[in-house]
Structure formats: structure tokens, C-alpha cells
VOPAGU-2260 file (C-alpha; in pm, 1 decimal, decimal comma):
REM VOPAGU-2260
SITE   aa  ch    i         X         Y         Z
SITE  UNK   A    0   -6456,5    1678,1   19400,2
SITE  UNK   A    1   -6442,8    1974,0   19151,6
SITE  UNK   A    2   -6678,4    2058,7   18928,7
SITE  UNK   A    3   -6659,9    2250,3   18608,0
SITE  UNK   A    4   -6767,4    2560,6   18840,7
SITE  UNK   A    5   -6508,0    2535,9   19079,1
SITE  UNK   A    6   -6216,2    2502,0   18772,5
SITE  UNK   A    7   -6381,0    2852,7   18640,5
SITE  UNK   A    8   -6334,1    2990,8   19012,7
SITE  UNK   A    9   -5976,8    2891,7   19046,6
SITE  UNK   A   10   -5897,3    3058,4   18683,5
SITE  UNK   A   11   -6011,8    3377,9   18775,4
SITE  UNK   A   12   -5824,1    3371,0   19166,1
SITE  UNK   A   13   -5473,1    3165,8   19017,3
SITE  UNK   A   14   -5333,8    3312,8   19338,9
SITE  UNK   A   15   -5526,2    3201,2   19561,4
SITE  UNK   A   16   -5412,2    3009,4   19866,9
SITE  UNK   A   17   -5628,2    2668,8   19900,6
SITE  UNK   A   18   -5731,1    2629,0   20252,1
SITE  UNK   A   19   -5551,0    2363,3   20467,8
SITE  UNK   A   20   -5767,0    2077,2   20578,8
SITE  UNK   A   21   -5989,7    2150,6   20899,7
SITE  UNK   A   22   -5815,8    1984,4   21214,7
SITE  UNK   A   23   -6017,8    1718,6   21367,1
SITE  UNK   A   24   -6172,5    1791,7   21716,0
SITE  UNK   A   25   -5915,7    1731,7   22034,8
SITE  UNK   A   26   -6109,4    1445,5   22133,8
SITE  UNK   A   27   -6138,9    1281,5   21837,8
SITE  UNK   A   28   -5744,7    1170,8   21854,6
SITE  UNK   A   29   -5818,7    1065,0   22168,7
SITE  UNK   A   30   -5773,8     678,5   22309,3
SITE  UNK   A   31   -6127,1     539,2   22372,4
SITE  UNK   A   32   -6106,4     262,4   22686,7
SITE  UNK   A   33   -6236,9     -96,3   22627,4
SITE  UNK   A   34   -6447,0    -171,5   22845,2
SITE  UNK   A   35   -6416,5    -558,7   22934,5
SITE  UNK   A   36   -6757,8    -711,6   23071,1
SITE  UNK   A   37   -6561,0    -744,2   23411,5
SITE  UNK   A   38   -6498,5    -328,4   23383,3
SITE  UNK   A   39   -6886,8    -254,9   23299,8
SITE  UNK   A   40   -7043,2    -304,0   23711,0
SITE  UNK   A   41   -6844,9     -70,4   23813,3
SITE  UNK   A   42   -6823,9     187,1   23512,0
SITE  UNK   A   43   -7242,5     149,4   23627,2
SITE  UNK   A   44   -7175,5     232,7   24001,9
SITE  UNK   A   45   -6956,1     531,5   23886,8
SITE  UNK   A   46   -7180,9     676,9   23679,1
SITE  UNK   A   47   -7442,3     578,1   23966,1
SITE  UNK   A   48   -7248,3     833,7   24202,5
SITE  UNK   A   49   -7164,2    1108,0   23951,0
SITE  UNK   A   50   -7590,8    1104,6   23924,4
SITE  UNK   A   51   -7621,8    1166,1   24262,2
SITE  UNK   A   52   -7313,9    1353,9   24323,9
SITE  UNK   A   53   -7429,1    1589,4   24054,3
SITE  UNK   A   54   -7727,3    1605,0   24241,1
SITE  UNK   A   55   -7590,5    1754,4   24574,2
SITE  UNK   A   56   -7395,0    1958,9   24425,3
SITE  UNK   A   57   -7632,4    2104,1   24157,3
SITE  UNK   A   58   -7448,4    2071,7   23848,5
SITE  UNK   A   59   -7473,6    1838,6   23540,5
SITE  UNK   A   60   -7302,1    1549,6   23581,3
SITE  UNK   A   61   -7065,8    1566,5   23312,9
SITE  UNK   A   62   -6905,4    1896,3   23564,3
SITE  UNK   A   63   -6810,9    1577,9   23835,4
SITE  UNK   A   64   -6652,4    1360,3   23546,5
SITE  UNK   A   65   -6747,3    1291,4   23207,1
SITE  UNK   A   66   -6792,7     919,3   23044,9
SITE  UNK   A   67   -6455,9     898,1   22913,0
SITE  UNK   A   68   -6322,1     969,6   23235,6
SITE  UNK   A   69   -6549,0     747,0   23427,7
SITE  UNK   A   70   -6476,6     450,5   23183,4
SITE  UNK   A   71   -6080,9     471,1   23252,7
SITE  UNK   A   72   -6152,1     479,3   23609,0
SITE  UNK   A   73   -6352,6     175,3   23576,1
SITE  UNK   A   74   -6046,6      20,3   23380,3
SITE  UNK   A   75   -5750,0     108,1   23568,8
SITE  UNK   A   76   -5929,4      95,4   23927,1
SITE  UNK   A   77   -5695,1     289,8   24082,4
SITE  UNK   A   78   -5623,6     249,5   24442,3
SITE  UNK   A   79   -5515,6     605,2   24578,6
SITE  UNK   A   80   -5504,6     981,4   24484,9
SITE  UNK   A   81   -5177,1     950,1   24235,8
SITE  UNK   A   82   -5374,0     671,6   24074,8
SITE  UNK   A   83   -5631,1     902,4   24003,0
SITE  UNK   A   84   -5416,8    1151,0   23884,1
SITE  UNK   A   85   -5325,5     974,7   23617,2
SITE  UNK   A   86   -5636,2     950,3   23459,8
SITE  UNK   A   87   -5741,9    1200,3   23209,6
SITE  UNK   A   88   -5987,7    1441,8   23303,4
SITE  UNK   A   89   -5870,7    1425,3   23697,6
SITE  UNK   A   90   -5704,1    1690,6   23821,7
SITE  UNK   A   91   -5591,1    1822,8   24230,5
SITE  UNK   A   92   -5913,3    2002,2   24255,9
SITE  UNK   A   93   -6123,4    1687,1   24159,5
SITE  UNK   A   94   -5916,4    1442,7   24388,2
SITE  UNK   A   95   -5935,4    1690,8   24643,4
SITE  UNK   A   96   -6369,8    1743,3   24538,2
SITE  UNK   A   97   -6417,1    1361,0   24471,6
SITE  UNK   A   98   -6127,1    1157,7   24547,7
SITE  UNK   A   99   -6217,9     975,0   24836,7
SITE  UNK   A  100   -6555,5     899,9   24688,9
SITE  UNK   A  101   -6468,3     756,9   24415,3
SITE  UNK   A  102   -6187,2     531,5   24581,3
SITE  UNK   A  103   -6469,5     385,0   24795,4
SITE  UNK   A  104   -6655,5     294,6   24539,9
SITE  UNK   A  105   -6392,5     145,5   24353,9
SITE  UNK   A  106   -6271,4     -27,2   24637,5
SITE  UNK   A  107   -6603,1    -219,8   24697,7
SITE  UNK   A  108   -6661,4    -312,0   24334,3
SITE  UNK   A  109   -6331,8    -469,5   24355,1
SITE  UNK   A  110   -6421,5    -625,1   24701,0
């Protein structure tokens, strides 16, 4: 919206460049996961062991995984280390840090 103000500005700066539009934050273009109600146990038990994960290790918890992470776990389930790979936010050094724990508790949610 301009005003009569902002008209006067732009008369005396005719040169003037306007500024592009601010980019929106990186994860705001980012896919969120739906959650079905079959997905939300075991999004619970994840962010069950992150807590106490997070604990032992003596970090916050979003430093072992954050939500987003934790809710496409609890969609895709993966079964092994690639699977987990191919979620966003996991990495070698966090399948090598967390892998295994995290398989076992996907494995008995889906038991």
C-alpha cells in the first residue's frame, strides 16, 4: 500500500532500485507429512525416545531429530539404514548415532 508519503519519497529518489520481495524461510517450502491416526502411536514412541535419548546424551532434543523428521519416520517406517537415509534431516552420522534405535522402535510399533 502507498501512501501519499511514500509517492513524495519515490519523487525525490526516481532512481531508486525497489527492493525484491524477501524470500520465504527454507522450511517454509518445505512438504509437511500427514500424519494418519494409524502414523500418530508411533510418531508418540519416537518422540518418547528422542526425550530420553536427549537425555543421555545431554542435548535438546531437537539435536537427535527434530518433529518434522520424526513425523516422516513415523510415516514411511522404514525398515533399514538406506530407509533412513532417505528421510530428511538423517544423515551417516545420525544412522550411525541413532540408527539402530530408532529401527527397533519402529519395528515394534509395527509388530
Amino acid at each position: 500500500v502507498r501512501t501519499s508519503a511514500s509517492r513524495f519519497i519515490a519523487e525525490l529518489r526516481p532512481n531508486a532500485v525497489a527492493r525484491p520481495a524477501p524470500k520465504p524461510p527454507r522450511n517454509a517450502a518445505a512438504p509437511t507429512h500427514d500424519l494418519s491416526p494409524a502414523d500418530e502411536p508411533l510418531l508418540e514412541q519416537l518422540i518418547e525416545w528422542r526425550r530420553g535419548r536427549a537425555r543421555t546424551d545431554g542435548v535438546p532434543a531437537y539435536v537427535v531429530a527434530d518433529n518434522k523428521t520424526l513425523a516422516a519416520i513415523a510415516v514411511r517406517r522404514p525398515s533399514d539404514a538406506s530407509g533412513l537415509l532417505a528421510i530428511s534431516g538423517i544423515g551417516q552420522r545420525k544412522v550411525a548415532s541413532y540408527g539402530d534405535e530408532i529401527l527397533d522402535v519402529v519395528k515394534r510399533a509395527s509388530a
